[in-house]
C-alpha positions as CSV (number, residue, x, y, z in Angstrom):
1,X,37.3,-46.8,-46.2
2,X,38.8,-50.1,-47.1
3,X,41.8,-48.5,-47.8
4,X,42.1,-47.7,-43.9
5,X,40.0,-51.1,-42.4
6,X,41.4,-53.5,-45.2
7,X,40.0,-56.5,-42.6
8,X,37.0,-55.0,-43.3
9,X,36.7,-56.5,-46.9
10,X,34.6,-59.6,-46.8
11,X,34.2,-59.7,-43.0
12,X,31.5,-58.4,-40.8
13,X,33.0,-57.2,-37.2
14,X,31.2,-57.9,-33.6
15,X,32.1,-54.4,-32.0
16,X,31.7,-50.8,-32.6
17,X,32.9,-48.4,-29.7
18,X,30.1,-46.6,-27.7
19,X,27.6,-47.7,-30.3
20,X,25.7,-50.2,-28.0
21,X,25.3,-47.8,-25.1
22,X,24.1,-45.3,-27.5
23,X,21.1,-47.2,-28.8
24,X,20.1,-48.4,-25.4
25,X,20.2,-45.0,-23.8
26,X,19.6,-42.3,-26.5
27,X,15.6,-43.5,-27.2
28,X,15.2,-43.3,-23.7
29,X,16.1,-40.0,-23.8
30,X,13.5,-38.9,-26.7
31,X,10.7,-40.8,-24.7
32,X,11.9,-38.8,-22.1
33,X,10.7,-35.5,-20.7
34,X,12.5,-31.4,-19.5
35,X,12.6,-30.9,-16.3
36,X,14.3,-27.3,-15.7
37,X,16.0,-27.2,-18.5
38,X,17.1,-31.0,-18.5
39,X,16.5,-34.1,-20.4
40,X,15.1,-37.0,-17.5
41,X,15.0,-40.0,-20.2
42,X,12.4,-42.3,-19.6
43,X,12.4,-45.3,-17.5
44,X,11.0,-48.0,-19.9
45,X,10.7,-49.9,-22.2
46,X,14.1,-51.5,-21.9
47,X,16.2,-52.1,-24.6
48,X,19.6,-54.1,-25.0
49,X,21.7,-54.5,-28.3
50,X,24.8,-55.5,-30.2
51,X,26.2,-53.3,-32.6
52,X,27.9,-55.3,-35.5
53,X,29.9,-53.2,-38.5
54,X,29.3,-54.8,-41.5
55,X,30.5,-53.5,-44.8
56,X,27.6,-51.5,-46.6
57,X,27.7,-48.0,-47.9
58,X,24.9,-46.8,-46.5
59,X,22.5,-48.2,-43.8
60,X,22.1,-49.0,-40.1
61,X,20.9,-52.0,-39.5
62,X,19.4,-53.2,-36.2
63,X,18.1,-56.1,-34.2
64,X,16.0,-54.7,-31.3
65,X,14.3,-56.6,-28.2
66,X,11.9,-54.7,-26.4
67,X,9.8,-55.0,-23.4
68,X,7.0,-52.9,-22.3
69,X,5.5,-52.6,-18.8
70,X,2.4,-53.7,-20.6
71,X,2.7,-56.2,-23.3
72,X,1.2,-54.7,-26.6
73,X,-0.4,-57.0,-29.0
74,X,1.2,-57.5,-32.7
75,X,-1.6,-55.5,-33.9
76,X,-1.2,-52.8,-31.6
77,X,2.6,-52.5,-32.7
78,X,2.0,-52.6,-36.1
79,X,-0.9,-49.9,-35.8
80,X,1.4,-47.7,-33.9
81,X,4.2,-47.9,-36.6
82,X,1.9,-47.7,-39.9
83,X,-0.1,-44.4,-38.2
84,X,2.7,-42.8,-36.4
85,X,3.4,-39.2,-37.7
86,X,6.6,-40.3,-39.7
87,X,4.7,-42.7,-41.7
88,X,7.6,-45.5,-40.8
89,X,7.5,-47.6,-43.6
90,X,6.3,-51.5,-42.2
91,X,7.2,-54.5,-44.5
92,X,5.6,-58.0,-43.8
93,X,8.1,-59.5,-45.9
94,X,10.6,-61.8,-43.5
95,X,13.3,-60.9,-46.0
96,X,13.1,-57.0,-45.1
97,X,13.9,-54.5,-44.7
98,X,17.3,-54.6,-46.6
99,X,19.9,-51.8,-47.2
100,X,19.9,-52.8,-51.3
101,X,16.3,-52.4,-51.2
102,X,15.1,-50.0,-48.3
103,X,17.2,-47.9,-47.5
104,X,16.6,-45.3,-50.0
105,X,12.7,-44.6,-48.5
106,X,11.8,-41.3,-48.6
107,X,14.9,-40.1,-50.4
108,X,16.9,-41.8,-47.4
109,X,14.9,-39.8,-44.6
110,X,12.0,-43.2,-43.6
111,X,12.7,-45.5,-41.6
112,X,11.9,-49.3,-42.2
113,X,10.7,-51.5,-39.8
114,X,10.0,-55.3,-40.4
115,X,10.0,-58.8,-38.9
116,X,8.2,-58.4,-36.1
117,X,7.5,-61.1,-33.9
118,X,7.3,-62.7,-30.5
119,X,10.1,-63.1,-27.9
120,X,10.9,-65.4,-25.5
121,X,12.9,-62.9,-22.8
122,X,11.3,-59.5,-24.5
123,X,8.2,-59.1,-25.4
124,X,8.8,-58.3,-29.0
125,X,11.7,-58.0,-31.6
126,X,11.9,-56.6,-34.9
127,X,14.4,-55.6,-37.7
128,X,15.0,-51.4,-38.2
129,X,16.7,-49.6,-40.9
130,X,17.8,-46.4,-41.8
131,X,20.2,-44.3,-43.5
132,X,23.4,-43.4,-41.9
133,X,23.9,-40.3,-43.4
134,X,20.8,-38.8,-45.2
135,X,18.5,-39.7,-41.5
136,X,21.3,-40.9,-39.2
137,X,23.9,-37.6,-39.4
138,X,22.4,-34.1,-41.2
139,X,18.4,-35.4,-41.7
140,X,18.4,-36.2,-37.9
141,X,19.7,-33.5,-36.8
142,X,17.3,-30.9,-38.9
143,X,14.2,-32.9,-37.7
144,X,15.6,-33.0,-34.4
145,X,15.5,-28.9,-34.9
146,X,12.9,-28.9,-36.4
147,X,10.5,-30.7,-33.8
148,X,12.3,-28.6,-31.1
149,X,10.8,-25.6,-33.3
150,X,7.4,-27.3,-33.4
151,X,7.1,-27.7,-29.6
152,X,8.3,-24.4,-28.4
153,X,11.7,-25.3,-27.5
154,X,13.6,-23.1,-30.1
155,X,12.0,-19.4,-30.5
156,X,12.8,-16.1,-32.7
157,X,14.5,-13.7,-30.4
């Protein structure tokens, strides 16, 4: 809260503990595959960040740079995000997504993605957002369960 982080008031800071590593290594590990009984996360595509706190109630917000082993078109990305299974919500606005007007998609469980374009070192890069608590904490852990569920993983005894 403020009341604890009063330098957060009005002030955006450049470092959150153990965030970075998190996003570079934890979609690795859903791309990944089980190999007895253990998660090998996936080799590619490689992604770097910076994790920046900035004072909002609700919302992550990311930058991401990605590069694939094979260079996808625009098209191609923007396929794969408007027909994937969780219906992420694509905006071709350059002014989106943003947490005052986004972040409440699907009752805070979709996922926006916008501003995707070309890189000079990556491939691609593009803006993400989602909601810290409704998808980030409790939501992502019940779909986490849930596709477990789906694919076998968890079973009635």
């Amino acid at each position: 809260t403020f009341k604890d982080w009063p330098e957060m008031v009005g002030n955006i800071i450049p470092y959150i503990g153990g965030e970075e590593e998190k996003s570079e290594k934890e979609p690795l590990r859903i791309w990944g595959e089980i190999k007895d009984g253990v998660i090998v996360p996936a080799a590619s595509p490689v992604i770097t960040c910076q994790c920046i706190r900035v004072p909002v109630l609700n919302g992550h917000t990311a930058a991401v740079f990605v590069k694939f082993k094979k260079n996808p078109t625009k098209e191609q990305l923007i396929e794969k995000l408007v027909n994937f299974k969780g219906v992420p919500q694509y905006l071709e606005e350059d002014n989106r997504p943003q947490v005052s007007m986004d972040v409440n998609y699907e009752n805070g469980m979709g996922i926006s993605v916008g501003r995707l374009r070309e890189d000079t070192v990556y491939d691609w890069k593009f803006i993400g957002l989602s909601h810290n608590t409704v998808r980030g904490a409790a939501g992502g852990a019940v779909l986490c369960a849930e596709l477990l569920k789906a694919q076998g993983y968890i079973t009635a005894k």
